[in-house]
N, C-alpha and C positions, 0 to 999 in steps of 0.2 A: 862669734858675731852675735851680737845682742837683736831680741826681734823686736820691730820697729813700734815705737809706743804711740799709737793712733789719741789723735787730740780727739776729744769729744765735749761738745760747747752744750751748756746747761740747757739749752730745748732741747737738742736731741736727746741727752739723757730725761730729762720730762717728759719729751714725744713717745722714747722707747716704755719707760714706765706707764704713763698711760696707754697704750697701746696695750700691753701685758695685764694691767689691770679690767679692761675690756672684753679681753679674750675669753671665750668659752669651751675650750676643748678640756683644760682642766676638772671645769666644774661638769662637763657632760661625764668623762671619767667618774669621778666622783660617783655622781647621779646615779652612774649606771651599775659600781659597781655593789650599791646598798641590796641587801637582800628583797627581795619583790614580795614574801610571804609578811612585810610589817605593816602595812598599811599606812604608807610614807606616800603624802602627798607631792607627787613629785613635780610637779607647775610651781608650787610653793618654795620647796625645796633649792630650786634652780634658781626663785625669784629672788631668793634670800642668801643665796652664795654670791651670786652675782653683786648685790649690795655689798656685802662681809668682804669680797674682793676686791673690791674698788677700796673702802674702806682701808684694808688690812695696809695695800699698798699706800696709800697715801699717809698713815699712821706713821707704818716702818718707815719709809721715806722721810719724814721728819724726826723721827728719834733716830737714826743710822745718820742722818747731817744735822746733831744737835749742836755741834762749834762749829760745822762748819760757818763760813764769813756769808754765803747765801744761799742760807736757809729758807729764808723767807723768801728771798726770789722764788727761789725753787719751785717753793711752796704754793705760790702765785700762781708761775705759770703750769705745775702738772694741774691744778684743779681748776683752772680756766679750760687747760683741753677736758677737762673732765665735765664740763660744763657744758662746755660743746655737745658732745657724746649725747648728754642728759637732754637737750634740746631736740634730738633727734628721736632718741625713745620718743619722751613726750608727746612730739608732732605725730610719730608715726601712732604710737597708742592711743593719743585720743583721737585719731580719726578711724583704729576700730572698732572703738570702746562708746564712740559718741557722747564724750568730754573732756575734760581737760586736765592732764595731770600738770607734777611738776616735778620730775623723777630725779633734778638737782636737789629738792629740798626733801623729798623721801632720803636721797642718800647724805645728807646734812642730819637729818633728824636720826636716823641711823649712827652715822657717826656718834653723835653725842649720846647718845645712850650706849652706846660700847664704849668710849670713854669713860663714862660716869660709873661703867661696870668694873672698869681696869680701872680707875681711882680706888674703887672700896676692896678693892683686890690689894690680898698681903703685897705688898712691895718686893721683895724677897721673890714671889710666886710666878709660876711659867703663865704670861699671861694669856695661855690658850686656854690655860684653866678658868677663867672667868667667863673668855668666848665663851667656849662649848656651849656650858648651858643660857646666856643671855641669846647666841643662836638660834637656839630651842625654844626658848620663850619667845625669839620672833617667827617664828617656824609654827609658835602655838600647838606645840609637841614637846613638851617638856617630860614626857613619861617615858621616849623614846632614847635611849644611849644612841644606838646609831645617829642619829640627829645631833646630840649634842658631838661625839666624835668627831663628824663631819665638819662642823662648823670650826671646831679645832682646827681639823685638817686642813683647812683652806686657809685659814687665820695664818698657819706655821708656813704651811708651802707658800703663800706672797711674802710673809715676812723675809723668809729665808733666802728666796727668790730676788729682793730687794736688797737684802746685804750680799749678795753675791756679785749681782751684776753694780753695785758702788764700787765694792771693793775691784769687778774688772775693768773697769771704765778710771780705776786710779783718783778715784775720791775716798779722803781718809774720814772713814766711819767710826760712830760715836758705839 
């Protein structure tokens, strides 16, 4: 007997990817397990995985459905919820901060300069290898490996994270 193959409709697989992309117990991981004798700003560090993850998954998520037929939906709705989310930092940040951010277009701006990093990146190349250190340079720790590592690490694990649960949800990945 065959086990039973669960239909899953394009927001819930968005809802589930953003939802994933959100989460922090990876990046506390992470955080915590950097050595403490390097003088790793870790407020920063957090603040800057958290972006790279959002990121990472929304990336992989459209290259993993590069044929697929909606991609672009897709694509629509995970960064609408991702939108959402961003509206809530915001409100909550600038009422402790006493202004206004705009934590959708921090992670827009973001994006686009890891793109523009993974463009000048060999084609051919593991694109962590570009993260790491564009990580770092937003980390403003560039002299740091563990920094650039990290930024790797998180970059690999949502990618990875992202072609996995496609391929379990039975969407045929690029």
């Amino acid at each position: 007997m065959e086990p039973e193959k669960v239909e899953h409709s394009l927001e819930t697989i968005c809802k589930s990817l953003a939802e994933y992309a959100v989460e922090r117990d990876d990046i506390n991981d992470l955080v915590q397990s950097l050595p403490t004798d390097m003088n790793i700003n870790t407020v920063t560090l957090s603040y800057e995985l958290q972006l790279l993850k959002i990121i990472s998954v929304g990336w992989s998520f459209s290259v993993f459905m590069a044929d697929h037929p909606k991609k672009n939906q897709a694509a629509e709705v995970f960064w609408s919820l991702i939108r959402d989310f961003s509206k809530d930092i915001s409100n909550v940040t600038g009422m402790m901060i006493g202004h206004t951010i705009d934590y959708f277009q921090l992670i827009k701006d973001r994006f686009d300069y890891y793109v523009s990093c993974l463009d000048q990146a060999v084609k051919n190349d593991d694109p962590a290898s570009a993260i790491g250190p564009a990580f770092a340079e937003s980390c403003k720790d560039t002299d740091n490996p563990f920094i650039t590592i990290t930024g790797a690490r998180i970059f690999n694990y949502s990618s990875h994270a992202v072609k996995e649960y496609l391929g379990s949800v039975g969407l045929s990945i690029h």
